[in-house]
MDAnalysis code that builds the backbone (N, CA, C; Angstrom):
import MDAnalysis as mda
import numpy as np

u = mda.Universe.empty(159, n_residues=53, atom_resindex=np.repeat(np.arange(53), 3), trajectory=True)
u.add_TopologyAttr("name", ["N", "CA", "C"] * 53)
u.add_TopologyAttr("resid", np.arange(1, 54))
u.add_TopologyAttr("resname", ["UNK", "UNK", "UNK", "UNK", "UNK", "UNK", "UNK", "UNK", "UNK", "UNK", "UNK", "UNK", "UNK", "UNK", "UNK", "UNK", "UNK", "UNK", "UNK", "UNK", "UNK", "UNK", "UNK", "UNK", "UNK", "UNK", "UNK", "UNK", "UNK", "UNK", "UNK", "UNK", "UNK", "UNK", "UNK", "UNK", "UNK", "UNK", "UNK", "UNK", "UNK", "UNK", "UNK", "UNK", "UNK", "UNK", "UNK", "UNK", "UNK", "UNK", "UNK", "UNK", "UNK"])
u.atoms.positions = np.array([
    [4.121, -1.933, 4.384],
    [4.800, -2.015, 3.111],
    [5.145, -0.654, 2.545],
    [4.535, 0.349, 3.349],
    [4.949, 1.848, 2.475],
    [6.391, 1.997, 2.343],
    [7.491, 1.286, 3.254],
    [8.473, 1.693, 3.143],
    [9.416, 1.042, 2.316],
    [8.716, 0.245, 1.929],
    [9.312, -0.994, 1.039],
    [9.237, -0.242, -0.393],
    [8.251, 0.136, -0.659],
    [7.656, 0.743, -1.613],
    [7.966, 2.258, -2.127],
    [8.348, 3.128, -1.055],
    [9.187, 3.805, -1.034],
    [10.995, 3.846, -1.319],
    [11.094, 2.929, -0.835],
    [12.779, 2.598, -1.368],
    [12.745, 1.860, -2.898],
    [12.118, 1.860, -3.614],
    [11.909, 1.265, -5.063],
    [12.980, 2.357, -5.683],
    [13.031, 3.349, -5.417],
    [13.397, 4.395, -5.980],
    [15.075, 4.457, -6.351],
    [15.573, 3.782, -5.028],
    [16.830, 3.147, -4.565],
    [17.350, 2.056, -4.765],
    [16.255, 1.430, -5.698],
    [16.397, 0.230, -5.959],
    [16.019, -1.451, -5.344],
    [15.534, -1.020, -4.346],
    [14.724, -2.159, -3.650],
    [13.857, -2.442, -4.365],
    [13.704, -3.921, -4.424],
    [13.246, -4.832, -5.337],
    [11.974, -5.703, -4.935],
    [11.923, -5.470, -3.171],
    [11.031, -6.793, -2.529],
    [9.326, -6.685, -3.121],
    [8.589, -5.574, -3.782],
    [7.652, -5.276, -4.342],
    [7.546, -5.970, -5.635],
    [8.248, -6.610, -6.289],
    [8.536, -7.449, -7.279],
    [8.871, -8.598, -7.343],
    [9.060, -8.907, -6.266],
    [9.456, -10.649, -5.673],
    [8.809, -11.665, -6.527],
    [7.548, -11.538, -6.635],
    [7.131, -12.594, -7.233],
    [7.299, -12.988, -8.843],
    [7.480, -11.303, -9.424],
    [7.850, -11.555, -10.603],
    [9.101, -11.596, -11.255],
    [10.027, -11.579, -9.653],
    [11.624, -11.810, -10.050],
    [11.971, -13.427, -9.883],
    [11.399, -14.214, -9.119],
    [11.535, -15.816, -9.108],
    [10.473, -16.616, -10.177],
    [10.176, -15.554, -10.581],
    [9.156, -16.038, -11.711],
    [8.069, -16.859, -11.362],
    [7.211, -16.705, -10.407],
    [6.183, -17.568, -9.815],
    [5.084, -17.892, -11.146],
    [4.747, -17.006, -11.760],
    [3.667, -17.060, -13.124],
    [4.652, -18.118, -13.960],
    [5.442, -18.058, -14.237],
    [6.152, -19.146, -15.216],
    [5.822, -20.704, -13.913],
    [6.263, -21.163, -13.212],
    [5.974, -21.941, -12.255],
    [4.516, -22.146, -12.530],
    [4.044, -21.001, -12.235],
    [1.939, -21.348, -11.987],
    [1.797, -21.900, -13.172],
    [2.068, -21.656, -14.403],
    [1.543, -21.958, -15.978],
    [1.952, -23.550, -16.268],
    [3.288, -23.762, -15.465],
    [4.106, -25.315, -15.750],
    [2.921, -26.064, -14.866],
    [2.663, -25.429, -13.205],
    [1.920, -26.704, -12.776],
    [0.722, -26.599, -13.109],
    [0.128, -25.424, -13.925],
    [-0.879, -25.674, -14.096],
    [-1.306, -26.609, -15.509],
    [-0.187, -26.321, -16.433],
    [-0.088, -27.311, -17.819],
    [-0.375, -29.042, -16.838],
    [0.627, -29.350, -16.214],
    [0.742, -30.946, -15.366],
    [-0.551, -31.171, -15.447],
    [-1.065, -30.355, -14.275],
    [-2.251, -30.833, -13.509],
    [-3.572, -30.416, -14.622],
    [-3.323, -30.168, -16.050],
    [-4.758, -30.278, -16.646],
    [-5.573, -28.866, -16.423],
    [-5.306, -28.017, -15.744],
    [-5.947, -26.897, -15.908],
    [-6.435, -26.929, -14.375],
    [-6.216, -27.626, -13.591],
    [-6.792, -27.769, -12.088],
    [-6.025, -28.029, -10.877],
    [-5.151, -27.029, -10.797],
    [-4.126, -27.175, -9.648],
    [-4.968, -26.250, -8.576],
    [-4.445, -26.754, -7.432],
    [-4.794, -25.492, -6.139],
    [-3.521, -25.025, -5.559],
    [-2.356, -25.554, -6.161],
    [-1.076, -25.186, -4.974],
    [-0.177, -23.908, -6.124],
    [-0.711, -22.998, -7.310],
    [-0.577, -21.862, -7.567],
    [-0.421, -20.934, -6.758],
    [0.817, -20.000, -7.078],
    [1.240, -19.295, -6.380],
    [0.271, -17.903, -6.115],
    [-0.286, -17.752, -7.883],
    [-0.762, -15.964, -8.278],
    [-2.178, -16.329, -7.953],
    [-2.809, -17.260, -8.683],
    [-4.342, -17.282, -8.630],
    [-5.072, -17.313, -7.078],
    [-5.647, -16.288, -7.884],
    [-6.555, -15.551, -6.721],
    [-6.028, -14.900, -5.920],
    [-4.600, -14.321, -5.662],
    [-3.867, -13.383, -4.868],
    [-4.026, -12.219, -5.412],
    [-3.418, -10.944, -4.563],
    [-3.118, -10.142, -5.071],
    [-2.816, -9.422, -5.809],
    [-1.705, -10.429, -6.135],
    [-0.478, -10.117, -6.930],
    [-1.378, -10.817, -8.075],
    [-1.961, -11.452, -8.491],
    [-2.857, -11.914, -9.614],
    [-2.561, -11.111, -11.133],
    [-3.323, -9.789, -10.720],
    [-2.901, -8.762, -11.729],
    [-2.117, -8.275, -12.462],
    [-1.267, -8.294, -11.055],
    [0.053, -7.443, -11.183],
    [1.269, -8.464, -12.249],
    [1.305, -9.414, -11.502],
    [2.574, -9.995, -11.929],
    [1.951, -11.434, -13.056],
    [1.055, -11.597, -13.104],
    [0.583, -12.706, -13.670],
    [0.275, -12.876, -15.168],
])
């Protein structure tokens, strides 16, 4: 990924993916449905948890 991460500079975007399709808006809807107890969340417990969540 360094090089991915490196071209940010240039405008590459793929380091942000998750918070450009909006996965946290998604996680919050299925997690409202399902009552507070989904497992098919995109952020929780990933990585990206922090970052984009």
């Amino acid at each position: 990924q360094e090089p991915e991460f490196a071209a940010r500079e240039q405008g590459y975007t793929f380091v942000s993916h998750q918070q450009e399709v909006g996965a946290g808006y998604f996680d919050d809807v299925t997690t409202v449905i399902q009552g507070g107890a989904s497992s098919v969340t995109a952020l929780t417990g990933s990585t990206e948890e922090e970052q984009f969540g």
